[in-house]
KOLDOMI-336179 format. One line per 4 residues: their letters; for each residue z, y, x of N, C-alpha, C, CB. Coordinates in nm, 2 decimals. Glycine has a CB too. Layout:
a	Z/Y/X/Z/Y/X/Z/Y/X/Z/Y/X | ...
END
This chain:
xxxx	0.00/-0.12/0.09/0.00/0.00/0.00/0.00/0.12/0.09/0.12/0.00/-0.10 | -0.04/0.21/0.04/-0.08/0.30/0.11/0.04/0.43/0.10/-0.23/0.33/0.06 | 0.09/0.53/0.18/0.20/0.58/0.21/0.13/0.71/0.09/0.25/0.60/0.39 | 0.03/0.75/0.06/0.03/0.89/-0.03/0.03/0.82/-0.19/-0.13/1.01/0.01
xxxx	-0.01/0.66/-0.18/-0.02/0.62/-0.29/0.15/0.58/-0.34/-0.14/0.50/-0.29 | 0.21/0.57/-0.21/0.33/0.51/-0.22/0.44/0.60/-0.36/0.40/0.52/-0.05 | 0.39/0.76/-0.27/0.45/0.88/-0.29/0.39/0.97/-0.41/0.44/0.96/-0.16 | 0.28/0.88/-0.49/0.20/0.94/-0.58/0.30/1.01/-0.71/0.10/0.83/-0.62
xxxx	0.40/0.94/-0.69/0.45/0.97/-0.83/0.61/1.00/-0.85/0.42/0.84/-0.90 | 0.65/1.07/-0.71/0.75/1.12/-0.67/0.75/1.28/-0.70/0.77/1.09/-0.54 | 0.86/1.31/-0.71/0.88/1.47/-0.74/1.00/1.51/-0.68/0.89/1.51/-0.87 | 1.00/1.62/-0.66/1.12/1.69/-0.57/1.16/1.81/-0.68/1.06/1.75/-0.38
xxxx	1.27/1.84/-0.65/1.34/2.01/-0.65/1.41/1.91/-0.80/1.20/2.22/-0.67 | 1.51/1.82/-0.77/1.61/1.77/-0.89/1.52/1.71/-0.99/1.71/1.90/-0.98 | 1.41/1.62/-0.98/1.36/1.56/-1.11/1.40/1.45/-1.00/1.18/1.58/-1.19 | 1.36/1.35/-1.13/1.40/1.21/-1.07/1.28/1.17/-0.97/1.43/1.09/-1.19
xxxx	1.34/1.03/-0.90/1.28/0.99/-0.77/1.26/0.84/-0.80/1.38/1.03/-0.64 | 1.11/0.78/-0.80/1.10/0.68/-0.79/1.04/0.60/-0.65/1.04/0.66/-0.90 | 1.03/0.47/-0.60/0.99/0.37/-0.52/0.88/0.33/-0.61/1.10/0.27/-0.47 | 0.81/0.25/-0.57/0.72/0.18/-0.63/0.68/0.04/-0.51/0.61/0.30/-0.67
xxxx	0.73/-0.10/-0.62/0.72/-0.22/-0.52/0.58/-0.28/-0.52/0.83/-0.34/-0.56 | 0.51/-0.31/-0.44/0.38/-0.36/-0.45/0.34/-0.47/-0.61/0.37/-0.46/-0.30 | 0.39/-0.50/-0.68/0.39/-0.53/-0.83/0.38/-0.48/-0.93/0.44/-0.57/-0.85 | 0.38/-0.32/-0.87/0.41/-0.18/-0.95/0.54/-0.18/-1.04/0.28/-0.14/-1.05
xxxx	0.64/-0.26/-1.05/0.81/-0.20/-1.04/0.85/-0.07/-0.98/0.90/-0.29/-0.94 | 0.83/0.02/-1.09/0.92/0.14/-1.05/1.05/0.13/-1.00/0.94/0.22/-1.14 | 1.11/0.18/-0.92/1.26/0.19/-0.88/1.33/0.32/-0.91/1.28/0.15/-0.74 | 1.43/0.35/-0.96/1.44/0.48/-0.98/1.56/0.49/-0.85/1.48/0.52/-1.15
xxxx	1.59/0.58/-0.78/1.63/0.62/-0.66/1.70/0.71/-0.70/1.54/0.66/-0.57 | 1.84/0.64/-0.70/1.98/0.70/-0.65/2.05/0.69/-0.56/2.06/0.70/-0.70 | 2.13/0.81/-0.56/2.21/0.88/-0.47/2.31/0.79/-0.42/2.26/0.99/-0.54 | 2.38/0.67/-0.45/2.43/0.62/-0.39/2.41/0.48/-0.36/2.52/0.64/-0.41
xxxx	2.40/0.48/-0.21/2.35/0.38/-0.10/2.39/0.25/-0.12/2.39/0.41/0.04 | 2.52/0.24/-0.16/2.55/0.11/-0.20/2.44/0.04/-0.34/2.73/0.12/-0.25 | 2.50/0.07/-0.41/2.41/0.09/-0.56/2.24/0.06/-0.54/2.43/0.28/-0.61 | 2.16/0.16/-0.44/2.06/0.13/-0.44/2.01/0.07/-0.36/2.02/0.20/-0.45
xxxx	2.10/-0.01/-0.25/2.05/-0.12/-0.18/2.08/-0.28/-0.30/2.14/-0.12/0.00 | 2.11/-0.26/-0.42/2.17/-0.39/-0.43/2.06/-0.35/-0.54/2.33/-0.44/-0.46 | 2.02/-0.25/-0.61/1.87/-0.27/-0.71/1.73/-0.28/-0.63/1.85/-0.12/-0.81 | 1.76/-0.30/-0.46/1.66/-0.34/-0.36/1.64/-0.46/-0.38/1.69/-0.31/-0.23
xxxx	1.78/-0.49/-0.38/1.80/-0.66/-0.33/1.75/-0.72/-0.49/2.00/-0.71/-0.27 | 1.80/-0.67/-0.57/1.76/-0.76/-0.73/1.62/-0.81/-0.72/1.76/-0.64/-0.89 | 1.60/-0.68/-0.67/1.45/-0.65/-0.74/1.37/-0.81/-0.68/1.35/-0.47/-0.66 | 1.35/-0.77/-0.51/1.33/-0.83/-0.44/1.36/-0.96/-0.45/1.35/-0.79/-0.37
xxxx	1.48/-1.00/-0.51/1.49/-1.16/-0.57/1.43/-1.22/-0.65/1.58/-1.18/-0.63 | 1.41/-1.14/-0.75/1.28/-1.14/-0.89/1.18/-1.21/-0.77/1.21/-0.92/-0.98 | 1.13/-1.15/-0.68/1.00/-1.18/-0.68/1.04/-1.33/-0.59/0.88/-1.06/-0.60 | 1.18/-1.37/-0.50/1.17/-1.45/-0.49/1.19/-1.57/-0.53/1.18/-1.43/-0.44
xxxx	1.24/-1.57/-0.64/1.28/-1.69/-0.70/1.15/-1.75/-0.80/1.42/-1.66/-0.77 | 1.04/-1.64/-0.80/0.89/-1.70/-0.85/0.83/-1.80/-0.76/0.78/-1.58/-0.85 | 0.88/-1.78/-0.64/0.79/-1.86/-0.54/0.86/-2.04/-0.55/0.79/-1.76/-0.35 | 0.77/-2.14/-0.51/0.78/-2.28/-0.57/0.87/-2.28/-0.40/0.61/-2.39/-0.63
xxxx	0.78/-2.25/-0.32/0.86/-2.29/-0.17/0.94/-2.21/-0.11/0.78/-2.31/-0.06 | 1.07/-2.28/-0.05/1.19/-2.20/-0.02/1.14/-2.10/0.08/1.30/-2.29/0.04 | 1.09/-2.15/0.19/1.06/-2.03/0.30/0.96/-1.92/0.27/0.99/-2.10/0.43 | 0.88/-1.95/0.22/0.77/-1.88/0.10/0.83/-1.77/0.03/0.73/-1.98/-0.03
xxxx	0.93/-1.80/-0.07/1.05/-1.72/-0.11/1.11/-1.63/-0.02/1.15/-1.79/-0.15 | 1.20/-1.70/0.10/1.22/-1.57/0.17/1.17/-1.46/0.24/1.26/-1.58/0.23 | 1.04/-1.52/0.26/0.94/-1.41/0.34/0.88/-1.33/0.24/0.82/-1.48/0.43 | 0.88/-1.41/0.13/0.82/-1.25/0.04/0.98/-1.18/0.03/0.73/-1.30/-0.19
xxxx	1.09/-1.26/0.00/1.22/-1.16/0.00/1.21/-1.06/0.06/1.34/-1.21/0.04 | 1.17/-1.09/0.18/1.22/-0.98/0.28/1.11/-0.90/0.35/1.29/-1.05/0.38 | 0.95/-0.94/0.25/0.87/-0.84/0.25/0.89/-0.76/0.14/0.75/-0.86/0.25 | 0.92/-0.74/0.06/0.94/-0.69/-0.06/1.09/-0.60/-0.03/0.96/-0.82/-0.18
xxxx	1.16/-0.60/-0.01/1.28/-0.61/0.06/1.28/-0.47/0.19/1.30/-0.77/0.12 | 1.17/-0.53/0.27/1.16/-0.41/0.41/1.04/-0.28/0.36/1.08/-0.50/0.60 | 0.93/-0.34/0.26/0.85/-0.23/0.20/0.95/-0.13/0.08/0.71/-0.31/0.13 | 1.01/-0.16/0.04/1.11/-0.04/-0.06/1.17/0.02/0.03/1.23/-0.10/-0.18
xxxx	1.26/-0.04/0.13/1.37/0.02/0.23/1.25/0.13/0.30/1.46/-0.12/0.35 | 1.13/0.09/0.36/1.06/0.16/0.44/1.03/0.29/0.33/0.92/0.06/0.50 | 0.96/0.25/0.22/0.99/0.41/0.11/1.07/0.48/0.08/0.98/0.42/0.01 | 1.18/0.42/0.07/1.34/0.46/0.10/1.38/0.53/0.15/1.40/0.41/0.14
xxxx	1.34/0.53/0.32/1.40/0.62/0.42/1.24/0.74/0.40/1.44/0.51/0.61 | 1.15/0.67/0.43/1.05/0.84/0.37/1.07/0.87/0.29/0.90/0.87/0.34 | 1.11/0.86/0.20/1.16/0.97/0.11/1.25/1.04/0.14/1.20/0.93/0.01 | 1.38/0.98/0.21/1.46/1.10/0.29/1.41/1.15/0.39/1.58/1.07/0.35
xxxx	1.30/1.13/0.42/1.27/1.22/0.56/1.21/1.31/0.47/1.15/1.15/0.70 | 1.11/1.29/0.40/1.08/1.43/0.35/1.13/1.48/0.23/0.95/1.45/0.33 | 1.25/1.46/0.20/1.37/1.53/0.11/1.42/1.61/0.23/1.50/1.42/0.03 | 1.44/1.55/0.36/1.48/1.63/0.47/1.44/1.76/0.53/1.47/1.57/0.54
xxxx	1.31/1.70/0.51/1.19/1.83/0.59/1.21/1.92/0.49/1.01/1.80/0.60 | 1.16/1.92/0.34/1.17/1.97/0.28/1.25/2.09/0.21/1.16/1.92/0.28 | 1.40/2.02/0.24/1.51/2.12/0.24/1.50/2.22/0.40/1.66/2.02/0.22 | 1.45/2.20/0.49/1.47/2.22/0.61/1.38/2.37/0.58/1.42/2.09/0.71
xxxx	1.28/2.34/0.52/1.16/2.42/0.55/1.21/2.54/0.46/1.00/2.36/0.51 | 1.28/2.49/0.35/1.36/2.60/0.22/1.44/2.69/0.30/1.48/2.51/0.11 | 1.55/2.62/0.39/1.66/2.71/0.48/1.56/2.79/0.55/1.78/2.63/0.59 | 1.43/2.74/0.61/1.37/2.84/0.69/1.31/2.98/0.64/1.28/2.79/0.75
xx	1.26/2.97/0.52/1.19/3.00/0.43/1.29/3.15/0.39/1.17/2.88/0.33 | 1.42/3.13/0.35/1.49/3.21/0.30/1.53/3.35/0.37/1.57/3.15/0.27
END
């Protein structure tokens, strides 16, 4: 998936914040880290417990799993920048 398609449907300045998992599962993205690593992990279960073979399963687990986390942290990087460029701005 592609990183502008990733971000297609994100918004900033206090609207809500979604992920999007290669199955097109929105994720909605909150504020607390505990919380949203375990609607990482759900999610990502979903898709493994579809799979018939065990190892099969975990490797999609934990592709599914490192592609949300990898949108995850871009999204704080440019919630970061973002605010950054605001303080400059002012």
């Amino acid at each position: 998936m592609q990183k502008k398609e990733m971000f297609s449907n994100l918004s900033f300045g206090g609207k809500l914040q979604t992920i999007r998992c290669e199955c097109g599962q929105k994720i909605l993205v909150i504020p607390d880290v505990k919380e949203m690593g375990h609607a990482i992990e759900s999610h990502a279960e979903k898709h493994r417990e579809k799979e018939r073979i065990p190892d099969k399963g975990n490797s999609t687990f934990e592709r599914i799993q490192d592609s949300l986390i990898e949108q995850l942290l871009d999204l704080a990087s440019l919630e970061g920048e973002r605010e950054k460029s605001n303080l400059i701005l002012r």
